[in-house]
C-alpha positions in Angstrom: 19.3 -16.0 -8.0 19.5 -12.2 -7.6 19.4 -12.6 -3.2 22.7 -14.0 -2.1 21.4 -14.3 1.2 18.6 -16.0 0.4 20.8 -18.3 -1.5 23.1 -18.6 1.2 20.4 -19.8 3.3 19.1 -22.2 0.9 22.8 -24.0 0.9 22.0 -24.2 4.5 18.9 -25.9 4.8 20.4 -28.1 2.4 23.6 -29.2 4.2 22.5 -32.7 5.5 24.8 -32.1 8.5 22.9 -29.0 9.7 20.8 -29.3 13.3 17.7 -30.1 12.3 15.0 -27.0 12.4 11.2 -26.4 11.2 11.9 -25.3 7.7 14.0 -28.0 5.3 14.1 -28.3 1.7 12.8 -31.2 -0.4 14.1 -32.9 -3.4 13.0 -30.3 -5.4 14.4 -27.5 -3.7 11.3 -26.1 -2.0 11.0 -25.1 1.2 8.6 -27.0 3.8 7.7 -26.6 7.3 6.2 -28.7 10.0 3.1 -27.9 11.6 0.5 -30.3 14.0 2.6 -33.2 12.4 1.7 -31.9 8.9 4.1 -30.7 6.4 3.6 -27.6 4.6 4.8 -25.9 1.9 3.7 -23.4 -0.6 1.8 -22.9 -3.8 1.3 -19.7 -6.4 -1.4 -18.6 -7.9 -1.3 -15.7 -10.6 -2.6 -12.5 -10.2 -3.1 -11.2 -13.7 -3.9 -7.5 -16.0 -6.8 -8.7 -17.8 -7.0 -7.6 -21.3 -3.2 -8.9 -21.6 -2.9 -11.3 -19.6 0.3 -10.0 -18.1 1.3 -12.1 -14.5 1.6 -8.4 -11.9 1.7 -10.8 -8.8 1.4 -13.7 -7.2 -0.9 -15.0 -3.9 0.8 -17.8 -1.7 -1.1 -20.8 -0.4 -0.5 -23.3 2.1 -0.4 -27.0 0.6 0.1 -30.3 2.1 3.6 -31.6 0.8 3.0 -34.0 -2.1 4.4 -34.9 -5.2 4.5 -32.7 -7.9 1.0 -29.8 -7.1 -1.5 -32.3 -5.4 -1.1 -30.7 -2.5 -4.2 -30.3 -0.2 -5.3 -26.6 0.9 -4.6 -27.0 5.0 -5.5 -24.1 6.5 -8.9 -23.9 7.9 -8.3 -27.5 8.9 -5.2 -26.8 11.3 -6.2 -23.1 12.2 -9.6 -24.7 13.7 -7.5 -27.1 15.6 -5.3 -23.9 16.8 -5.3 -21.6 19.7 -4.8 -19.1 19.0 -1.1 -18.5 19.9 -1.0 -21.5 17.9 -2.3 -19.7 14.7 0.1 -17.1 14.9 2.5 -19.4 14.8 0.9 -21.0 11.9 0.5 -17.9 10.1 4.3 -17.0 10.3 5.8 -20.2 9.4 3.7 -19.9 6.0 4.3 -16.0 5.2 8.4 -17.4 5.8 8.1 -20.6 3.5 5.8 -18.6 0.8 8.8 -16.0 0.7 11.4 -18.1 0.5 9.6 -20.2 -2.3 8.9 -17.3 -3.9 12.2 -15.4 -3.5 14.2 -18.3 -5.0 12.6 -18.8 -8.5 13.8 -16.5 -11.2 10.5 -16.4 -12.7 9.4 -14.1 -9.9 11.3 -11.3 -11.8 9.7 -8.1 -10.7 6.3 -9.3 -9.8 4.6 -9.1 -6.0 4.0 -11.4 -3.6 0.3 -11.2 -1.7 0.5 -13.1 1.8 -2.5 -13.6 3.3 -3.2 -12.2 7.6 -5.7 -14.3 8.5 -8.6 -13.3 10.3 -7.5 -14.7 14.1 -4.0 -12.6 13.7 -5.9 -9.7 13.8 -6.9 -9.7 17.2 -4.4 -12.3 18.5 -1.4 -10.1 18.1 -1.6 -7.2 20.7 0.3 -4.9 18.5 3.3 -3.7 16.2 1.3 -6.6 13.3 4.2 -7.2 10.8 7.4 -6.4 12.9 8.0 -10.1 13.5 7.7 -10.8 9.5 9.7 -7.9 8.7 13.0 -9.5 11.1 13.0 -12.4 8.8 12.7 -10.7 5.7 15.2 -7.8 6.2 17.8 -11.3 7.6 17.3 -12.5 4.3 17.6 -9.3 2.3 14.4 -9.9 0.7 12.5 -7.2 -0.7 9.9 -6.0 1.5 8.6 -3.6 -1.0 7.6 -6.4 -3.2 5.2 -8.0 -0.3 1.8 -6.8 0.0 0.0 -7.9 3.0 -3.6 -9.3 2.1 -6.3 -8.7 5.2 -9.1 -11.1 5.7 -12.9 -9.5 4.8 -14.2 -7.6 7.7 -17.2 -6.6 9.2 -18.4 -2.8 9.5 -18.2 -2.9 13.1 -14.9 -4.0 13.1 -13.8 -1.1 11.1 -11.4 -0.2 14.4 -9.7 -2.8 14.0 -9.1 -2.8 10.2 -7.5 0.8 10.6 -5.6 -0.4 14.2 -3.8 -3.2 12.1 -3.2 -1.1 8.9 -2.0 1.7 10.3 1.1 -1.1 12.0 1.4 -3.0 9.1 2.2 0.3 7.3 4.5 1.4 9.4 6.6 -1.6 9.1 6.4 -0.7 5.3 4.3 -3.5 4.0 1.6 -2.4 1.4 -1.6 -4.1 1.8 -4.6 -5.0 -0.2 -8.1 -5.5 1.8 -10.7 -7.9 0.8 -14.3 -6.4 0.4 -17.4 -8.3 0.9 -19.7 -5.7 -1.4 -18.6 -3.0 -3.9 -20.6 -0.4 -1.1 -17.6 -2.1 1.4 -14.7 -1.5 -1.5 -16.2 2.2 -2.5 -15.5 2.5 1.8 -12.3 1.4 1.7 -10.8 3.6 -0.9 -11.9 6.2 0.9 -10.9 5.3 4.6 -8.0 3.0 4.0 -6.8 3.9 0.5 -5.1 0.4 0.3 -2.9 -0.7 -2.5 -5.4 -3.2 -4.0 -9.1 -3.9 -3.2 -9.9 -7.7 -3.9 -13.9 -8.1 -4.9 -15.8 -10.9 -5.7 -16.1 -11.8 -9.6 -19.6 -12.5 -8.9 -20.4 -8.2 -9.3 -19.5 -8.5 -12.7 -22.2 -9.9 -13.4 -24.3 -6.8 -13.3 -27.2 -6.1 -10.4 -24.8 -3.9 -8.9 -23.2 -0.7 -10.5 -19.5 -1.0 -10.6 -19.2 2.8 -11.9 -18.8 4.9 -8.8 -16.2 2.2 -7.5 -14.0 2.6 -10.5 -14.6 6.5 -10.7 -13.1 6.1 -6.8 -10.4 3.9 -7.3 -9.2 5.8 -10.1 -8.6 8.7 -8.1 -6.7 7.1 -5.6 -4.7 5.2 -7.4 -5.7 1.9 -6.2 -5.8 -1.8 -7.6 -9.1 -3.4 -8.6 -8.6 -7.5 -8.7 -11.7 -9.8 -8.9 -10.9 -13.2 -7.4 -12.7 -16.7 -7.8 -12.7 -15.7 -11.2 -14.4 -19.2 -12.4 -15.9 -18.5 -16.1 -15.1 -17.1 -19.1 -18.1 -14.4 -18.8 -16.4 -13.2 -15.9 -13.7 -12.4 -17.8 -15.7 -11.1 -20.4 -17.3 -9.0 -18.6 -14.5 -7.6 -16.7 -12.8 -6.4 -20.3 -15.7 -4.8 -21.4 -15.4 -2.4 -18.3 -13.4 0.7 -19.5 -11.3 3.4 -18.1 -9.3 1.2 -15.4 -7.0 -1.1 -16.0 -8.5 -4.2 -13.9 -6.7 -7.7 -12.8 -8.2 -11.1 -12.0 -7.7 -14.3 -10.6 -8.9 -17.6 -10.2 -9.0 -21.2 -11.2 -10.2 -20.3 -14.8 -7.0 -18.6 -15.9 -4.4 -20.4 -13.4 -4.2 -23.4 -10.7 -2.1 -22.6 -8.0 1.2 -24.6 -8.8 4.4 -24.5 -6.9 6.4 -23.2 -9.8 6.2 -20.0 -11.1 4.9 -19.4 -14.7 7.8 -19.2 -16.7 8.3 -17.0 -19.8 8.0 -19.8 -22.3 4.3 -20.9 -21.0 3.4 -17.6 -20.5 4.1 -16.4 -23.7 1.8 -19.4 -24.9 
């Protein structure tokens, strides 16, 4: 493991004599939390260059704790049971245990990590958004250059806000990567926010709606294109047809999220 600290603190959480804490470590070695008497830990799902099918990143999900990757998605259950100090709370503990899962496989070799901000943290937290995150990241020596902070879709009129939080968020030195509900919305961002990624719908690669001035925009500014909920194989077909950029996808069709990273022998498969 290339983070002695990390490691360090995984020979902690294993030492059956330690007080006991919110984050523990399972048979397996991953990291789980407690939350609203429901134990959580963390799942990976791909983020990959289409055309290649080279892994660029990873997105952390909150599962249930189960057996093997059976896990249930938890979130919107125990965030609408939250205050909404509560679901800061919530959100923290499962940025920590997606970087730590993360962190510890060697199969994460240079790729990054997308954690998710969740739509209540953006007007729950009164200001300085990431410092907290940042504190247990820098105590474990991991790399925050590596993390790129996912906001939730917004709406125009909360375009304030969007820029409020990004503005903190980069100045804790997180990259981030904005979810857009329309390609108009994503052609916007570029220009406003000039995130590190844009994530769009795969559903506009279907045609209706011309993807040309997006791509022409992104281009310029250097920034990521990744269609999510990427379902079909005519998504993907489409998607490699569309010259000029290079483009990344995810979804269920090329990946289930899985605890374990993708190692070299299945990938090369």
């Amino acid at each position: 493991m290339p983070f002695p600290t990390l490691n360090t603190y995984l020979a902690h959480l294993s030492d059956p004599n330690r007080p006991a804490s919110s984050v523990w470590l399972d048979s397996a070695g991953r990291a789980q939390g407690k939350y609203f008497n429901c134990t959580i830990t963390s799942a990976f799902q791909p983020i990959r260059a289409l055309g290649s099918s080279r892994i660029v990143a990873y997105e952390g999900l909150a599962r249930s704790a189960s057996a093997g990757d059976a896990g249930l998605s938890l979130w919107k259950l125990l965030d609408h049971a939250a205050s909404d100090d509560e679901s800061i709370e919530l959100d923290r503990l499962c940025r920590m245990l997606h970087a730590i899962n993360f962190f510890r496989q060697d199969e994460a070799g240079q790729s990054d990590l997308y954690l998710n901000v969740h739509d209540r943290l953006l007007s729950a937290v009164s200001s300085n958004h990431g410092h907290a995150f940042k504190r247990i990241l820098d105590a474990l020596d991991l790399p925050l250059g590596r993390i790129v902070l996912q906001l939730p879709t917004t709406t125009p009129q909360q375009g304030w806000l969007l820029n409020y939080v990004a503005d903190n968020y980069r100045r804790n030195g997180f990259r981030l990567a904005l979810n857009a509900a329309s390609v108009a919305q994503a052609q916007a961002m570029v220009a406003e926010q000039r995130p590190h990624a844009i994530k769009l719908d795969a559903r506009y690669l279907s045609g209706g709606v011309s993807l040309a001035p997006l791509l022409d925009a992104a281009r310029a500014a250097g920034v990521k294109l990744i269609f999510k909920r990427v379902e079909t194989a005519p998504a993907i077909d489409s998607a490699e047809d569309i010259a000029g950029l290079p483009l990344y996808a995810q979804g269920y069709y090329l990946d289930q999220p899985q605890a374990a990273l993708v190692t070299e022998a299945a990938l090369a498969a």
